[in-house]
mmCIF file of the N, C-alpha and C atoms, coordinates in Angstrom:
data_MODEL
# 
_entry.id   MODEL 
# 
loop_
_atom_site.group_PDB 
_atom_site.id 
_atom_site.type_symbol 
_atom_site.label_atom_id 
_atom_site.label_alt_id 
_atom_site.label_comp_id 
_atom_site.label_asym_id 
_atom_site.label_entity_id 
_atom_site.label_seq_id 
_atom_site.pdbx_PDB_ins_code 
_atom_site.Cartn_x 
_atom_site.Cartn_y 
_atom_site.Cartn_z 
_atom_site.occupancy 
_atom_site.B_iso_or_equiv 
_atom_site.pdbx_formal_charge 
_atom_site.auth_seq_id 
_atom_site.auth_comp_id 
_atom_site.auth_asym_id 
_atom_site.auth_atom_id 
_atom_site.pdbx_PDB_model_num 
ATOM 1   N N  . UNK A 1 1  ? 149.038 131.249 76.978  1.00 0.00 ? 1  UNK A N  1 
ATOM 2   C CA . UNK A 1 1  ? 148.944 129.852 77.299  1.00 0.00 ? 1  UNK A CA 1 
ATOM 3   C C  . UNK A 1 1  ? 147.505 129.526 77.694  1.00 0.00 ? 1  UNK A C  1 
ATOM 4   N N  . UNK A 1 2  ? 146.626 128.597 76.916  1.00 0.00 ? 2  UNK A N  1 
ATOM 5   C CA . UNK A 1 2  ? 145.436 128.447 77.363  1.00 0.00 ? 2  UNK A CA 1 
ATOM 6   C C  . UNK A 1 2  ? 145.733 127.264 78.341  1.00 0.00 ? 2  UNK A C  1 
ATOM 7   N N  . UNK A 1 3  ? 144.463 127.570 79.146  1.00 0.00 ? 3  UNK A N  1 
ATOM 8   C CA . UNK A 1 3  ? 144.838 126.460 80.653  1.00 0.00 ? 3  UNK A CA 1 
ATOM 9   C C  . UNK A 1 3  ? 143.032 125.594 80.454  1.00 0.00 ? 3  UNK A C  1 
ATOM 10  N N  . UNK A 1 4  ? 143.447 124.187 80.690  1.00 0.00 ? 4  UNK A N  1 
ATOM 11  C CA . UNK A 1 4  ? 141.951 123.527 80.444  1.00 0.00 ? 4  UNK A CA 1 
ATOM 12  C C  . UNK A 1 4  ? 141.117 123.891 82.012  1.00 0.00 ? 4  UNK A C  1 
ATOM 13  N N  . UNK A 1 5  ? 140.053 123.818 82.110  1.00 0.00 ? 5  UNK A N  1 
ATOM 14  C CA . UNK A 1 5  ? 139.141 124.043 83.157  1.00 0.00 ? 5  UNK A CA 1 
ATOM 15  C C  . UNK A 1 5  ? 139.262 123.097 84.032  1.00 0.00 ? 5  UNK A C  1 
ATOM 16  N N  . UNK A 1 6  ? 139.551 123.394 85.207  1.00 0.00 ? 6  UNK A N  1 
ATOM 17  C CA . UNK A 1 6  ? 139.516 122.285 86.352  1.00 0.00 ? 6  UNK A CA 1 
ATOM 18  C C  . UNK A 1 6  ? 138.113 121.192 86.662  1.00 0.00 ? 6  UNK A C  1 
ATOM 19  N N  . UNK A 1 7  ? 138.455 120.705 86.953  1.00 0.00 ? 7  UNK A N  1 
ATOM 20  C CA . UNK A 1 7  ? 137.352 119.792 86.437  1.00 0.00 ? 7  UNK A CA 1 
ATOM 21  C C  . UNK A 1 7  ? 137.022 119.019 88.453  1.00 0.00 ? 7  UNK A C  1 
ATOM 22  N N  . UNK A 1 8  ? 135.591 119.196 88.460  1.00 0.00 ? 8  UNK A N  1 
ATOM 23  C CA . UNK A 1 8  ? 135.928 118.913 89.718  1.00 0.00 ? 8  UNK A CA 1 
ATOM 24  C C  . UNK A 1 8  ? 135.550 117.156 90.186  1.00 0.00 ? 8  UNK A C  1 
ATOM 25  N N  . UNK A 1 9  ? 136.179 117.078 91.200  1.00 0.00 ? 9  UNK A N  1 
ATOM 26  C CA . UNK A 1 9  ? 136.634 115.361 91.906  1.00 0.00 ? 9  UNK A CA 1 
ATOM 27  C C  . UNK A 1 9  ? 135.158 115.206 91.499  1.00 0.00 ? 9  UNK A C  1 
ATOM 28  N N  . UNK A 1 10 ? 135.117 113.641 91.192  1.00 0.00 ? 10 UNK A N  1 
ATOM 29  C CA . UNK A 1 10 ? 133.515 112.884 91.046  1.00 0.00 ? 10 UNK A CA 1 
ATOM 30  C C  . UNK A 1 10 ? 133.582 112.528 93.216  1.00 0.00 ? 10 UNK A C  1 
ATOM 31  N N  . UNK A 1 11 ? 132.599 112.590 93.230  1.00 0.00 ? 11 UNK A N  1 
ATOM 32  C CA . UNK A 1 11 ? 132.411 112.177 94.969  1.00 0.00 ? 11 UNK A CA 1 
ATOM 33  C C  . UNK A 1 11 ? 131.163 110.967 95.131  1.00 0.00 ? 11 UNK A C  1 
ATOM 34  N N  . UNK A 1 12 ? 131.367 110.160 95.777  1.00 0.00 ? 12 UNK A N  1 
ATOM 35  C CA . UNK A 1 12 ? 130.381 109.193 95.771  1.00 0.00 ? 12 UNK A CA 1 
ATOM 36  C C  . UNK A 1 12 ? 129.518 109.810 96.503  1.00 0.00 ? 12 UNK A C  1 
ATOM 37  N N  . UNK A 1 13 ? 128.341 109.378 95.989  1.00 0.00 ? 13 UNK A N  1 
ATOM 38  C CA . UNK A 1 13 ? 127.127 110.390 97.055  1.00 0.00 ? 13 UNK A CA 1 
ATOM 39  C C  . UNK A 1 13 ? 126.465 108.761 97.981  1.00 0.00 ? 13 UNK A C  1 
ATOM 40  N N  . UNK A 1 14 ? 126.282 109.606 99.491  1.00 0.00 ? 14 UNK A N  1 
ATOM 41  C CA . UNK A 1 14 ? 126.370 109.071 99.947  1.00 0.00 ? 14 UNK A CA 1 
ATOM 42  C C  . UNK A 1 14 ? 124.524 109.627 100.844 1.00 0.00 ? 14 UNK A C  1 
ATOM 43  N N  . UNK A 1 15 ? 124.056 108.147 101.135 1.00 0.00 ? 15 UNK A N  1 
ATOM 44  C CA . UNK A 1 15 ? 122.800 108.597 101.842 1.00 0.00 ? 15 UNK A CA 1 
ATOM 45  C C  . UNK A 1 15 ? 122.852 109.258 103.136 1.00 0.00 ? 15 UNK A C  1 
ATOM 46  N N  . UNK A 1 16 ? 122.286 110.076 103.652 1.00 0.00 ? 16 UNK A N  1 
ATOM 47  C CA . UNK A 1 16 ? 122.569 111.073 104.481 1.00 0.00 ? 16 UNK A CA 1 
ATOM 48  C C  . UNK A 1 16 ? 121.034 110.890 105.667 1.00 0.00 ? 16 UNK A C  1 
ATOM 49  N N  . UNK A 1 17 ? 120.383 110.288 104.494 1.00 0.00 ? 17 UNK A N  1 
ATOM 50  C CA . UNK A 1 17 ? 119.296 109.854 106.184 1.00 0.00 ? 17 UNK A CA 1 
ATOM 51  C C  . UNK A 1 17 ? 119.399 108.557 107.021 1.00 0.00 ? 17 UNK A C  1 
ATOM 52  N N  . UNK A 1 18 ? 118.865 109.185 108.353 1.00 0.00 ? 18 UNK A N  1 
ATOM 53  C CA . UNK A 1 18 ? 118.935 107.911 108.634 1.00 0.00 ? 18 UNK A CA 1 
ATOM 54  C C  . UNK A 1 18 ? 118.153 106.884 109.191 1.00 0.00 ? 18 UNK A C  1 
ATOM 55  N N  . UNK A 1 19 ? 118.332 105.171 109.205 1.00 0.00 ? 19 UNK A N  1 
ATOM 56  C CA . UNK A 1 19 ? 118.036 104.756 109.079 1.00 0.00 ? 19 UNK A CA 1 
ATOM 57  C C  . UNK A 1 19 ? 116.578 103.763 109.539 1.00 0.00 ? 19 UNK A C  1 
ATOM 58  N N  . UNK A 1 20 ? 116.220 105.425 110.351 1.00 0.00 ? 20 UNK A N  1 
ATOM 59  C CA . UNK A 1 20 ? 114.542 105.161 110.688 1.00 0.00 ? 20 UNK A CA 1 
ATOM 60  C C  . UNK A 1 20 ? 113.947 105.796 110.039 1.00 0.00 ? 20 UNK A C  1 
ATOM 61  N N  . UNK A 1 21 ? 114.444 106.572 108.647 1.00 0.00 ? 21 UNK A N  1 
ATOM 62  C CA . UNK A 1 21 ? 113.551 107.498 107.811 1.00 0.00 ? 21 UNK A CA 1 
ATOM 63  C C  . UNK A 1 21 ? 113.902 106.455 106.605 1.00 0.00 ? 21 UNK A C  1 
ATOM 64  N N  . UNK A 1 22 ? 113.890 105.585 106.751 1.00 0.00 ? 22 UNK A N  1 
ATOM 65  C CA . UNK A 1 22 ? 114.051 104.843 105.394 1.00 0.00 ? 22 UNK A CA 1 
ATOM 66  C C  . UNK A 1 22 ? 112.711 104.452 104.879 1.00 0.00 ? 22 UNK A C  1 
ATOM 67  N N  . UNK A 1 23 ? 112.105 105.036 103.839 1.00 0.00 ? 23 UNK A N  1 
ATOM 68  C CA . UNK A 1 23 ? 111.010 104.350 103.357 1.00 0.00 ? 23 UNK A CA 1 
ATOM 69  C C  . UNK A 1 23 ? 110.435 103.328 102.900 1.00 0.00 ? 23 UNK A C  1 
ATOM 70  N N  . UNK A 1 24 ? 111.504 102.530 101.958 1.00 0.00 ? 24 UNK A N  1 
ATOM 71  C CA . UNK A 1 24 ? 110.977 101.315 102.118 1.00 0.00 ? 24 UNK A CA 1 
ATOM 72  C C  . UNK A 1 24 ? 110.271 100.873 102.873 1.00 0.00 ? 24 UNK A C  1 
ATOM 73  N N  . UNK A 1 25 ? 111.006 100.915 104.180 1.00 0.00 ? 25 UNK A N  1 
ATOM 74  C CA . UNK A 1 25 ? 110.639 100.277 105.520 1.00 0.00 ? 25 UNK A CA 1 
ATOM 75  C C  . UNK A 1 25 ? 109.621 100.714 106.147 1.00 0.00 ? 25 UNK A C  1 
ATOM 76  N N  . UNK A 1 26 ? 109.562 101.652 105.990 1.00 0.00 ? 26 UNK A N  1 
ATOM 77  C CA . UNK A 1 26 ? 108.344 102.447 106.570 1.00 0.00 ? 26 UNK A CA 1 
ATOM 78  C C  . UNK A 1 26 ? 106.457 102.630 105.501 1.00 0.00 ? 26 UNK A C  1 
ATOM 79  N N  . UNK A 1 27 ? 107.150 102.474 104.071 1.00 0.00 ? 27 UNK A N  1 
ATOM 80  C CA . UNK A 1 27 ? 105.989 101.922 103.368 1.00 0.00 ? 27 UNK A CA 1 
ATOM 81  C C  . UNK A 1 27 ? 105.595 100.682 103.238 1.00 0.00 ? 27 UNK A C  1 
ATOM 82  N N  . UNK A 1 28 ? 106.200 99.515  103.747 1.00 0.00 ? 28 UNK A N  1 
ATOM 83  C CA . UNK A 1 28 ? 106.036 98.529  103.582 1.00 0.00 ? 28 UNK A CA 1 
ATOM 84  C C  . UNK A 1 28 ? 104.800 97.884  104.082 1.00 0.00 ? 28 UNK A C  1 
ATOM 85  N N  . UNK A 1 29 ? 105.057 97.754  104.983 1.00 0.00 ? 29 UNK A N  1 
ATOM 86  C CA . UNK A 1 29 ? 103.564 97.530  106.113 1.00 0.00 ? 29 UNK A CA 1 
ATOM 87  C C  . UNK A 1 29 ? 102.229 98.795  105.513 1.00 0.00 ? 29 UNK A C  1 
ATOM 88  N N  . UNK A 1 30 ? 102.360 99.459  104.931 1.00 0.00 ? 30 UNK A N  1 
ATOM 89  C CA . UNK A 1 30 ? 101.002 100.635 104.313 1.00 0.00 ? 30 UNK A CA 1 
ATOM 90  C C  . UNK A 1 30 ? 100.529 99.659  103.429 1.00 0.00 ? 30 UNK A C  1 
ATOM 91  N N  . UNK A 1 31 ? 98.890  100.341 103.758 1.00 0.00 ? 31 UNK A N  1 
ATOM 92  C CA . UNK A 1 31 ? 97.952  100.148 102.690 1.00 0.00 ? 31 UNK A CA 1 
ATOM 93  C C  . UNK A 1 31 ? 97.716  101.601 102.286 1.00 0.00 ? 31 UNK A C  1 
ATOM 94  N N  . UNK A 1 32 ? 97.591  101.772 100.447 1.00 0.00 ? 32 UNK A N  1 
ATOM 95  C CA . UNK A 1 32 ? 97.477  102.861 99.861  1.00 0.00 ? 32 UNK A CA 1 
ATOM 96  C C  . UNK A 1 32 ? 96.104  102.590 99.927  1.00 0.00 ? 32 UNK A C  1 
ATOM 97  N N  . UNK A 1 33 ? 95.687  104.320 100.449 1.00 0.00 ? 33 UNK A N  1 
ATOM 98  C CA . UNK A 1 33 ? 94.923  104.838 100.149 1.00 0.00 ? 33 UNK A CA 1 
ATOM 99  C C  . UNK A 1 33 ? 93.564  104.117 101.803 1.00 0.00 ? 33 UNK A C  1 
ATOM 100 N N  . UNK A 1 34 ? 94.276  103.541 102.347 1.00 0.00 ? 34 UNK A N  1 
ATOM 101 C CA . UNK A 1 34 ? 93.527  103.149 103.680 1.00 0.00 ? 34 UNK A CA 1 
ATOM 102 C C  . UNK A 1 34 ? 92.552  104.883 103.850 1.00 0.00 ? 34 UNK A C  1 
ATOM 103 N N  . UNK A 1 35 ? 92.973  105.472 104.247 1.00 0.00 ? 35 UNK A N  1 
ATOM 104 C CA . UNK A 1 35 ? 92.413  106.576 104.966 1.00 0.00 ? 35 UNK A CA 1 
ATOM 105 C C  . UNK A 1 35 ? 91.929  107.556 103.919 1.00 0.00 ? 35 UNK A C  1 
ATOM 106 N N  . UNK A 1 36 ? 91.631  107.482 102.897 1.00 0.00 ? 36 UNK A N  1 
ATOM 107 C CA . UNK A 1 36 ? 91.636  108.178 101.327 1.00 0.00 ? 36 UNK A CA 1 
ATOM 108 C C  . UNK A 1 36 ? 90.051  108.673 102.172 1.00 0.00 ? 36 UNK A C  1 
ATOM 109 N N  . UNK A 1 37 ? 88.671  108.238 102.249 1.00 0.00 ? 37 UNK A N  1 
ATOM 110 C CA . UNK A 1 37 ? 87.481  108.384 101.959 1.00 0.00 ? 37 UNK A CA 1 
ATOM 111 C C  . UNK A 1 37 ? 87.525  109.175 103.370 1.00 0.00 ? 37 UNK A C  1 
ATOM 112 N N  . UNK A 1 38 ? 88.262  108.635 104.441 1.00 0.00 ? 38 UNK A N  1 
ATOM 113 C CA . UNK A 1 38 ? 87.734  109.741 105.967 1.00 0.00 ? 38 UNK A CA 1 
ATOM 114 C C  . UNK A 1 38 ? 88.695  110.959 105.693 1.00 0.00 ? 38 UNK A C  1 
ATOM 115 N N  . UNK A 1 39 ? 89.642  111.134 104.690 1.00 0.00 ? 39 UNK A N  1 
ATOM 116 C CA . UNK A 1 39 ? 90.524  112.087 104.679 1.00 0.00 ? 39 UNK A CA 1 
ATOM 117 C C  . UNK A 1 39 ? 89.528  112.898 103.563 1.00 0.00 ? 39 UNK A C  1 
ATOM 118 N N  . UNK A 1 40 ? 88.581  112.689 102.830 1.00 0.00 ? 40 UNK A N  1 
ATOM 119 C CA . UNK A 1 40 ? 87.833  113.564 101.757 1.00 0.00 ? 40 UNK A CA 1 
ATOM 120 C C  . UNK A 1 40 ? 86.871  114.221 102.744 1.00 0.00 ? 40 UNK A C  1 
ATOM 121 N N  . UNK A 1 41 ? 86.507  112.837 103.496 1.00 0.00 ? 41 UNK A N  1 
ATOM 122 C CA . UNK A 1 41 ? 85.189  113.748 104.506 1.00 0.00 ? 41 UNK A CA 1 
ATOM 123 C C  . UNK A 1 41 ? 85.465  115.095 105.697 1.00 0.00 ? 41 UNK A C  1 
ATOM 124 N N  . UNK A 1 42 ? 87.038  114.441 105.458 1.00 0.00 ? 42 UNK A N  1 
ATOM 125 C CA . UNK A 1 42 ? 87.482  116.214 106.322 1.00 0.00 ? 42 UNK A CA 1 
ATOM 126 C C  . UNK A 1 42 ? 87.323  115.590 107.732 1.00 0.00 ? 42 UNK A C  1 
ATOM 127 N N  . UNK A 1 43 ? 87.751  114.250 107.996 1.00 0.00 ? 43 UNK A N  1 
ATOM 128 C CA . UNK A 1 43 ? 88.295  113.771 109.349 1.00 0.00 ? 43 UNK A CA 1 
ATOM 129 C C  . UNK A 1 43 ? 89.315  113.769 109.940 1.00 0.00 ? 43 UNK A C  1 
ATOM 130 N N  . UNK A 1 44 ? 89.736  114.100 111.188 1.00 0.00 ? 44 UNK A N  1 
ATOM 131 C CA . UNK A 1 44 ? 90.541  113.992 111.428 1.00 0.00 ? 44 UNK A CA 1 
ATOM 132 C C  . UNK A 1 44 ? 91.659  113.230 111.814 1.00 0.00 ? 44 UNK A C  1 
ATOM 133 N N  . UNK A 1 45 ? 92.292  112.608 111.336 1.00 0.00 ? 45 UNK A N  1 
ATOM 134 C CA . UNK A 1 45 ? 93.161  111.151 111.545 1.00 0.00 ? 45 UNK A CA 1 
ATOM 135 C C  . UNK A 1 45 ? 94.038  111.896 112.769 1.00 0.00 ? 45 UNK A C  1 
ATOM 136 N N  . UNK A 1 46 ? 94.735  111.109 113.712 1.00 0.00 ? 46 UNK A N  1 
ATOM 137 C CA . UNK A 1 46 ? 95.092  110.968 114.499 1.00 0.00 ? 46 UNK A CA 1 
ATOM 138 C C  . UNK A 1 46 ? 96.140  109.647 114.662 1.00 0.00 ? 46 UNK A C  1 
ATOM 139 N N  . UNK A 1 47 ? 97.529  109.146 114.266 1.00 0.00 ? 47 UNK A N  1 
ATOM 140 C CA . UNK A 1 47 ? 97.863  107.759 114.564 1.00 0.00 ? 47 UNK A CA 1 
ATOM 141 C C  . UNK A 1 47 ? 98.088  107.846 115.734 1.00 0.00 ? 47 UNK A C  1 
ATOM 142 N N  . UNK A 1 48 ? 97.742  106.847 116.832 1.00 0.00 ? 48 UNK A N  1 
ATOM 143 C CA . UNK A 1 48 ? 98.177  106.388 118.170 1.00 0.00 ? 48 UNK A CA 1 
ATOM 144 C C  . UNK A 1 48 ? 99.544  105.797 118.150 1.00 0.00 ? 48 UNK A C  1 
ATOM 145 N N  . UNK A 1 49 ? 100.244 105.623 118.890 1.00 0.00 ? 49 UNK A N  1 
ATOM 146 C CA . UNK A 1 49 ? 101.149 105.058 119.055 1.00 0.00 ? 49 UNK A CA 1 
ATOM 147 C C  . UNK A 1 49 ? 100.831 103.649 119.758 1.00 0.00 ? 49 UNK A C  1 
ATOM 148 N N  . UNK A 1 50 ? 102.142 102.630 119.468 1.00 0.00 ? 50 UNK A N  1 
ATOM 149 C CA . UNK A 1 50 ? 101.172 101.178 119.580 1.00 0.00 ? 50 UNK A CA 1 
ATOM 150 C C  . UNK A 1 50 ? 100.812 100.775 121.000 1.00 0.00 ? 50 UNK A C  1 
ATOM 151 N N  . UNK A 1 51 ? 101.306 101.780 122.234 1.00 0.00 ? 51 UNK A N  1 
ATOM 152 C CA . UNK A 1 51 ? 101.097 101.219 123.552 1.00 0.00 ? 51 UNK A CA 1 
ATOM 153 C C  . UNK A 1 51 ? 99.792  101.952 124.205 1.00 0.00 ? 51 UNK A C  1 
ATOM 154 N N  . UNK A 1 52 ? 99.482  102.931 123.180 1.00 0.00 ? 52 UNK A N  1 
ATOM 155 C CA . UNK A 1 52 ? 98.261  103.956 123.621 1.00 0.00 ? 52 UNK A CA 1 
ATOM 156 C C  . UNK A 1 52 ? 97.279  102.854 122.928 1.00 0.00 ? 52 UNK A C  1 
ATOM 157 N N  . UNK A 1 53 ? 97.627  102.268 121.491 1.00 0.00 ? 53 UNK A N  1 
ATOM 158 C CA . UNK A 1 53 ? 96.588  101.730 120.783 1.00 0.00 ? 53 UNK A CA 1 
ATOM 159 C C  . UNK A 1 53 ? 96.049  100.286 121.902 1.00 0.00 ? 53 UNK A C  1 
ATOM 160 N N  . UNK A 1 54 ? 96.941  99.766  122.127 1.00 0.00 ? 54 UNK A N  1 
ATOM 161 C CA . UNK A 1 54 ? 96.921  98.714  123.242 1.00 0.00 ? 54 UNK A CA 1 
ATOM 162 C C  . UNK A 1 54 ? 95.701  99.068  124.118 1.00 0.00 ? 54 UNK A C  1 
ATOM 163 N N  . UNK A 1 55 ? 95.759  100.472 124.896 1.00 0.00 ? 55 UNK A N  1 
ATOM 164 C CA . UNK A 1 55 ? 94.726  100.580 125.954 1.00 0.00 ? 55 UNK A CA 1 
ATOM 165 C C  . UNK A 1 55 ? 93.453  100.556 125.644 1.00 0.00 ? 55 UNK A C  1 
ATOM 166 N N  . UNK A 1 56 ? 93.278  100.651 124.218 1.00 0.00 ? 56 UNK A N  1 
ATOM 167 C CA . UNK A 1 56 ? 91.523  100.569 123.930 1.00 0.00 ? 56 UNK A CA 1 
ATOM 168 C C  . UNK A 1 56 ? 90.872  100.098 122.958 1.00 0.00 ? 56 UNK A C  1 
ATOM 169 N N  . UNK A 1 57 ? 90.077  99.338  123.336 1.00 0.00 ? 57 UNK A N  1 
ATOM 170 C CA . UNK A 1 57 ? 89.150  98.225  122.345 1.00 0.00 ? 57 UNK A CA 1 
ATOM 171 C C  . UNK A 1 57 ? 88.826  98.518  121.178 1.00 0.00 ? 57 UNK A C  1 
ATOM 172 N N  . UNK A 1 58 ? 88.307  100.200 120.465 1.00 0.00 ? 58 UNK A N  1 
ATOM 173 C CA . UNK A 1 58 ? 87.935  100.571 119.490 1.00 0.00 ? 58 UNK A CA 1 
ATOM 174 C C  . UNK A 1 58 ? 88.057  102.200 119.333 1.00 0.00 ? 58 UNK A C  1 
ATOM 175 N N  . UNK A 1 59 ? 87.410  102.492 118.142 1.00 0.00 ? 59 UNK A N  1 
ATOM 176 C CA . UNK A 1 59 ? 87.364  104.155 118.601 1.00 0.00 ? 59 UNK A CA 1 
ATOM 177 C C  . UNK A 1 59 ? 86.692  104.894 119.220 1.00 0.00 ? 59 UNK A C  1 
ATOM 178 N N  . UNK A 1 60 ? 85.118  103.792 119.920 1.00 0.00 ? 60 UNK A N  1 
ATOM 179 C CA . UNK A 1 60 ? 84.671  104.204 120.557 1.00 0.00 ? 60 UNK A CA 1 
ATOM 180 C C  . UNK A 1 60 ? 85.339  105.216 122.231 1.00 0.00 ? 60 UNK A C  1 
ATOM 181 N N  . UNK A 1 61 ? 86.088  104.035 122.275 1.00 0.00 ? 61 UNK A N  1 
ATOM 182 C CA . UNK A 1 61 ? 86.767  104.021 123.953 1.00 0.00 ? 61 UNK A CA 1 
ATOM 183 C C  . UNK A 1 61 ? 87.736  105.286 123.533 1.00 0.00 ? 61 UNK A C  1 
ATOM 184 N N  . UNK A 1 62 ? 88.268  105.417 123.016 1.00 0.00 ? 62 UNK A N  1 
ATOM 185 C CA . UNK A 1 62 ? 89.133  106.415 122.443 1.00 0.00 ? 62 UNK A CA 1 
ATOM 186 C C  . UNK A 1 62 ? 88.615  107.839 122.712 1.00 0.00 ? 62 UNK A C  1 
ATOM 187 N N  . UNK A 1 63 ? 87.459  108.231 121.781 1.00 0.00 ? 63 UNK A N  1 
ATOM 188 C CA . UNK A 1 63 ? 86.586  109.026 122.245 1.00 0.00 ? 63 UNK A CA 1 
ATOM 189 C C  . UNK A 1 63 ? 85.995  109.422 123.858 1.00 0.00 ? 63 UNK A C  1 
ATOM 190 N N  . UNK A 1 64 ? 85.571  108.194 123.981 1.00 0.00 ? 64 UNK A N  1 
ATOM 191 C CA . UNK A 1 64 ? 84.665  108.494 125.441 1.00 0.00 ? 64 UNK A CA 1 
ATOM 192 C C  . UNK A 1 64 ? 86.306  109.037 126.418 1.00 0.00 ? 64 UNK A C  1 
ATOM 193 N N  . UNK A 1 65 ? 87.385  108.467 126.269 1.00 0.00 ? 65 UNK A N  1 
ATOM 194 C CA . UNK A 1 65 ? 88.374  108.735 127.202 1.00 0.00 ? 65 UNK A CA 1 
ATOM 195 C C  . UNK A 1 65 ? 88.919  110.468 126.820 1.00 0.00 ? 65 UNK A C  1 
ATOM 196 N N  . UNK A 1 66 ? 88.921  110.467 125.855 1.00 0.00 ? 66 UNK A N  1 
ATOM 197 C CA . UNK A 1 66 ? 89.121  112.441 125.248 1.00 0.00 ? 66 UNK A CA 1 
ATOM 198 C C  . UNK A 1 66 ? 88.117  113.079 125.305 1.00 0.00 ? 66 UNK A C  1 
ATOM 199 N N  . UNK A 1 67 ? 86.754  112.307 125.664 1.00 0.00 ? 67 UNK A N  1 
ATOM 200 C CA . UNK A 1 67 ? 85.986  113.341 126.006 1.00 0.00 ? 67 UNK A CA 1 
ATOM 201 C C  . UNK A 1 67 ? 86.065  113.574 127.994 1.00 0.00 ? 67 UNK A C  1 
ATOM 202 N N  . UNK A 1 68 ? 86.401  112.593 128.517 1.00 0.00 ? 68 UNK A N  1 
ATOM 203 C CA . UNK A 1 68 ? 86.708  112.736 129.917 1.00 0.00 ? 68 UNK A CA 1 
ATOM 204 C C  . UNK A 1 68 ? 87.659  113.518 130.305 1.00 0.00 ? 68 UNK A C  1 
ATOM 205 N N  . UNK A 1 69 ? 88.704  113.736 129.187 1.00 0.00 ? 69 UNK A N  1 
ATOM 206 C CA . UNK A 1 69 ? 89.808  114.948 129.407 1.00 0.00 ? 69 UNK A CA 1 
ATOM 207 C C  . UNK A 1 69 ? 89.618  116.194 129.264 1.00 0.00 ? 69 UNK A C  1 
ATOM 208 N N  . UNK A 1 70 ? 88.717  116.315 128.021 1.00 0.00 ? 70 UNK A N  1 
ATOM 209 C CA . UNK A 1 70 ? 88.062  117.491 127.949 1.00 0.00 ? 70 UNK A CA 1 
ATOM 210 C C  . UNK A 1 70 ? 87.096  118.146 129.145 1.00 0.00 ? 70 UNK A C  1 
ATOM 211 N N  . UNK A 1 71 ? 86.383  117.239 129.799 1.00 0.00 ? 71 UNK A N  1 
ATOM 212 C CA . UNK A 1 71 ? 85.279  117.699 131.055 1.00 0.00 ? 71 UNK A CA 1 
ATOM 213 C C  . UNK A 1 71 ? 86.524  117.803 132.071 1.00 0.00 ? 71 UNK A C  1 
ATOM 214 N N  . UNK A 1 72 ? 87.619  117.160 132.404 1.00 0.00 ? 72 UNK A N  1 
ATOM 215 C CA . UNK A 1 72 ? 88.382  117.460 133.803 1.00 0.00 ? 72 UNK A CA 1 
ATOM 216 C C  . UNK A 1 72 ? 89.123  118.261 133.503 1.00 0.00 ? 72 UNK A C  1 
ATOM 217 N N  . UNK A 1 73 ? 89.704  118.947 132.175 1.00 0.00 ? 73 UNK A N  1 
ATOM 218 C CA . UNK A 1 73 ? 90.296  120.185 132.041 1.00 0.00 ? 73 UNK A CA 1 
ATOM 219 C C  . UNK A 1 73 ? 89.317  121.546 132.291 1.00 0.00 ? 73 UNK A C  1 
ATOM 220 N N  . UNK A 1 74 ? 88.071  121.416 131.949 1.00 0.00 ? 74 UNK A N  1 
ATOM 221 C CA . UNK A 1 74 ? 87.081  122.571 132.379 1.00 0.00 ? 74 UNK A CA 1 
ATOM 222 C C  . UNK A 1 74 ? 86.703  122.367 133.497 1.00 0.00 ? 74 UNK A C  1 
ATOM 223 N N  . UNK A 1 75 ? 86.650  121.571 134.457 1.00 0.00 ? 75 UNK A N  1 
ATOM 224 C CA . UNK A 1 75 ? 86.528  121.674 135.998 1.00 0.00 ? 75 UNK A CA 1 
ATOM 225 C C  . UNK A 1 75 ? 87.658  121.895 136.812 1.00 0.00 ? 75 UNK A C  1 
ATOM 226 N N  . UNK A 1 76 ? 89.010  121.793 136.015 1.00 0.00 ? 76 UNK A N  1 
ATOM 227 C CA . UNK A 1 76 ? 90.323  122.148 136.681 1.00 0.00 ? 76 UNK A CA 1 
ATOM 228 C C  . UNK A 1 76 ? 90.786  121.046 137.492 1.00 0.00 ? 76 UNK A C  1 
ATOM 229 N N  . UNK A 1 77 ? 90.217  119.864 137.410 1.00 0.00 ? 77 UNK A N  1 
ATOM 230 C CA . UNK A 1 77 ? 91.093  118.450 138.186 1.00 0.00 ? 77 UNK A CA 1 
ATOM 231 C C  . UNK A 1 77 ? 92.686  118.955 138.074 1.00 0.00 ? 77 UNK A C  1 
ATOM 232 N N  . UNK A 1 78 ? 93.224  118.611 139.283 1.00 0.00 ? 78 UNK A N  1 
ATOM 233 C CA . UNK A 1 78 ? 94.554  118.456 139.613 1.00 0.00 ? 78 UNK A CA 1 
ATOM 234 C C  . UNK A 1 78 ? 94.985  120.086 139.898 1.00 0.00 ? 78 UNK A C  1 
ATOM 235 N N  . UNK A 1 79 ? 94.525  121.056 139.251 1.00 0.00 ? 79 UNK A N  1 
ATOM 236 C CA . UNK A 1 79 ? 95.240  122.384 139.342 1.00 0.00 ? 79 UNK A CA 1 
ATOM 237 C C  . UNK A 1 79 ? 95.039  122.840 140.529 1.00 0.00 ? 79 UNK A C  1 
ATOM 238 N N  . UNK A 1 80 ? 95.691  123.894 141.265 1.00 0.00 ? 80 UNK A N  1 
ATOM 239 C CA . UNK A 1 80 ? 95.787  124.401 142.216 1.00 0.00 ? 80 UNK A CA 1 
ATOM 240 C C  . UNK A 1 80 ? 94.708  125.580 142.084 1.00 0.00 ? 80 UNK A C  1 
ATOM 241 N N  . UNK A 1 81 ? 94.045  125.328 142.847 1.00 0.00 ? 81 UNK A N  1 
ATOM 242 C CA . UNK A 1 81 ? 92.838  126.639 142.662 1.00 0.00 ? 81 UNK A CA 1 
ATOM 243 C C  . UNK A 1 81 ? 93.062  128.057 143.083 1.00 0.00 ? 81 UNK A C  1 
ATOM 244 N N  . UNK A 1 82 ? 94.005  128.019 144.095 1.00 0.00 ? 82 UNK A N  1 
ATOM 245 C CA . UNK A 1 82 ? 93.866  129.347 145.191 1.00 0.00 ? 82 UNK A CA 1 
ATOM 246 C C  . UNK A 1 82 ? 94.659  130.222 144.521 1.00 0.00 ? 82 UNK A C  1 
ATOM 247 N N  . UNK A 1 83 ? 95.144  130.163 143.773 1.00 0.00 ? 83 UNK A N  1 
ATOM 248 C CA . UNK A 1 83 ? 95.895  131.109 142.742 1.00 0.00 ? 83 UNK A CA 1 
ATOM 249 C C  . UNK A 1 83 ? 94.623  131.889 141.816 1.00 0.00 ? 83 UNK A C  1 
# 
């Protein structure tokens, strides 16, 4: 007795991400290729987040404030010394 091949259920496929990884949405607001020429020069991009971006006027201020973190991490501000 030949037997036909089971044939399997069709399943609706269903989107599985969610709905803050949606791209549309997330390409929408992009400009292609914004960062193309500092990304050849081998810069380092960095996005802020929008309440960090808030605290400073340009990239100057940006800088001068990471470089103030950098000097109070090598003088040890805040750490406990006697250890």
């Amino acid at each position: 007795m030949r037997r036909e091949p089971m044939k399997k259920a069709r399943t609706e496929r269903t989107d599985e991400l969610r709905p803050e990884y949606d791209l549309r949405r997330l390409l929408k607001e992009g400009v292609r290729g914004k960062y193309a020429k500092r990304y050849q020069a081998r810069t380092n991009l960095v996005p802020l987040d929008p309440e960090v971006r808030k605290a400073f006027r340009d990239e100057r201020a940006v800088n001068d404030a990471l470089r103030l973190v950098i000097e109070l991490r090598k003088i040890g501000v805040g750490r406990n010394r006697s250890t």
